[in-house]
C-alpha positions in Angstrom: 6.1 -1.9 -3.9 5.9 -5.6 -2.2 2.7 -5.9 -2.5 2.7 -4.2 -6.6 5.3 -7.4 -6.8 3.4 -10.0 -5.4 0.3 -9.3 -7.8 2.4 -9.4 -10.6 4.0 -13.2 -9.5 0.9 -14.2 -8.6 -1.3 -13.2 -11.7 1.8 -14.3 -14.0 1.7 -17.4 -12.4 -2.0 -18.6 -13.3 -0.8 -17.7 -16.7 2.6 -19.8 -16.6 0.3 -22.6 -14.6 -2.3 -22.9 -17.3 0.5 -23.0 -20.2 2.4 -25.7 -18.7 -0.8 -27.6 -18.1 -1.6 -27.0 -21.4 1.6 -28.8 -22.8 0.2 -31.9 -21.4 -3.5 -32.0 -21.9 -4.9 -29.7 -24.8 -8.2 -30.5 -23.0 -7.6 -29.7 -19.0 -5.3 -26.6 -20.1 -8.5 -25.3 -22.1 -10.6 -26.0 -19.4 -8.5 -24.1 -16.5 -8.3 -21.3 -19.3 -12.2 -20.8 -19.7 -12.2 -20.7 -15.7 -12.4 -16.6 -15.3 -9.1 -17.0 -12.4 -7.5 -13.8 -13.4 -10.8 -11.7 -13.8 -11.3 -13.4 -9.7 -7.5 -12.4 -9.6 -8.6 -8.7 -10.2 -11.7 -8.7 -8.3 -9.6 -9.8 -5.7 -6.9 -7.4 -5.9 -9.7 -4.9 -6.2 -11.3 -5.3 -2.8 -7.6 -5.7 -1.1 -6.6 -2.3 -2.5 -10.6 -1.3 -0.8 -12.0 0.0 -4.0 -15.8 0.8 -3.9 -18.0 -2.4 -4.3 -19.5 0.3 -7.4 -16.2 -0.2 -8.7 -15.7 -3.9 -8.2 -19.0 -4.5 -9.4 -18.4 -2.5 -12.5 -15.4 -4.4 -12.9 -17.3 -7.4 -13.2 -20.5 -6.2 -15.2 -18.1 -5.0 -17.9 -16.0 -8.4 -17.7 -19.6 -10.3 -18.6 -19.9 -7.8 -22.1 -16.4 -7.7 -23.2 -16.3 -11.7 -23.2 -19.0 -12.0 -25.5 -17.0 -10.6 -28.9 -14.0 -12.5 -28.2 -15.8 -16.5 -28.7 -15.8 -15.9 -32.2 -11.6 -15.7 -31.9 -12.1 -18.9 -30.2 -13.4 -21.3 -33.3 -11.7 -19.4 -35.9 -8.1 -19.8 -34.5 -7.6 -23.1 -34.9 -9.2 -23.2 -38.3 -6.6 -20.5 -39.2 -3.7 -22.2 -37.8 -2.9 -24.6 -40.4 -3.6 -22.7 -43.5 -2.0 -19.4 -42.0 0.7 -20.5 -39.5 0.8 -18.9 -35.9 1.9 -14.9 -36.4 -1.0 -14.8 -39.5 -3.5 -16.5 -37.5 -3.3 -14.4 -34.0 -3.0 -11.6 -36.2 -6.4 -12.2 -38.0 -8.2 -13.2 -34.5 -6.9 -9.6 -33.3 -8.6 -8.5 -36.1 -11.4 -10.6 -35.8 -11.9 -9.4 -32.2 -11.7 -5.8 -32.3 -14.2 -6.0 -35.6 -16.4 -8.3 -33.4 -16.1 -6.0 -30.2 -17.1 -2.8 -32.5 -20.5 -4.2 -34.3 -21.5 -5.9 -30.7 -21.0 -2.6 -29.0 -23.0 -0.7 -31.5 -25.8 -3.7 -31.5 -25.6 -3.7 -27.4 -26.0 0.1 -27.6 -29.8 -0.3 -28.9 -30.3 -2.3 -25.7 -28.8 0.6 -23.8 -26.0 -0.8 -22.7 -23.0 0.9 -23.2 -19.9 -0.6 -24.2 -17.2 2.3 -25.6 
C-alpha cells in the first residue's frame, strides 16, 4: 500500500510541478509539459513492479502512436479559447481528439500497425 501511495505523490507531483511552473512562464511550463516525465514515470514504475521488458517496451511503442492524434488538440485549443471560453473549448479538443485518434488508427491500420 506504501509503495501504491508513493506513486500516486510522486506522479501527482510532476503534474502540480508543471502547473505551478506554468503560472509563471507560459513558455518553460509548456516546455517541461512536452518533456514525456510521466510516460518515464510509468516506464519507471513498470520495471520496479518487474514487468516483462515485452511489456515495458509495449508500453512505450504504443505511447509513440497514441501521441500523434493528440497535436492537433494542441493548436486548436488556444484558438478555441477566446471565442468558446474554457468548459466549450476542452470539450471540443476531447472531441477533436478522439475523432483524430479514430481516422489515424484506421489510416495506421493500412500500415499494419494496430492501434484499437
Amino acid at each position: 500500500m506504501t509503495w501504491i501511495i508513493t506513486k500516486y505523490l510522486l506522479t501527482a507531483g510532476v503534474v502540480v510541478f508543471i502547473s505551478e511552473v506554468a503560472k509563471r512562464s507560459d513558455k518553460l511550463g509548456g516546455f517541461i509539459a512536452a518533456l514525456p516525465l510521466i510516460t518515464l514515470l510509468t516506464l519507471t514504475w513498470l520495471f520496479i513492479e518487474n514487468q516483462s521488458e515485452e511489456k515495458i517496451a509495449n508500453h512505450a511503442y504504443y505511447t509513440f502512436w497514441y501521441v500523434i492524434p493528440t497535436l492537433p488538440m494542441f493548436l486548436l485549443f488556444p484558438y478555441l479559447l477566446p471565442k468558446l471560453g474554457f468548459w466549450l473549448t476542452m470539450g471540443a479538443s476531447v472531441v477533436v481528439t478522439v475523432v483524430s485518434f479514430g481516422l489515424f488508427a484506421l489510416l495506421m491500420k493500412s500500415f499494419g500497425v494496430q492501434l484499437l
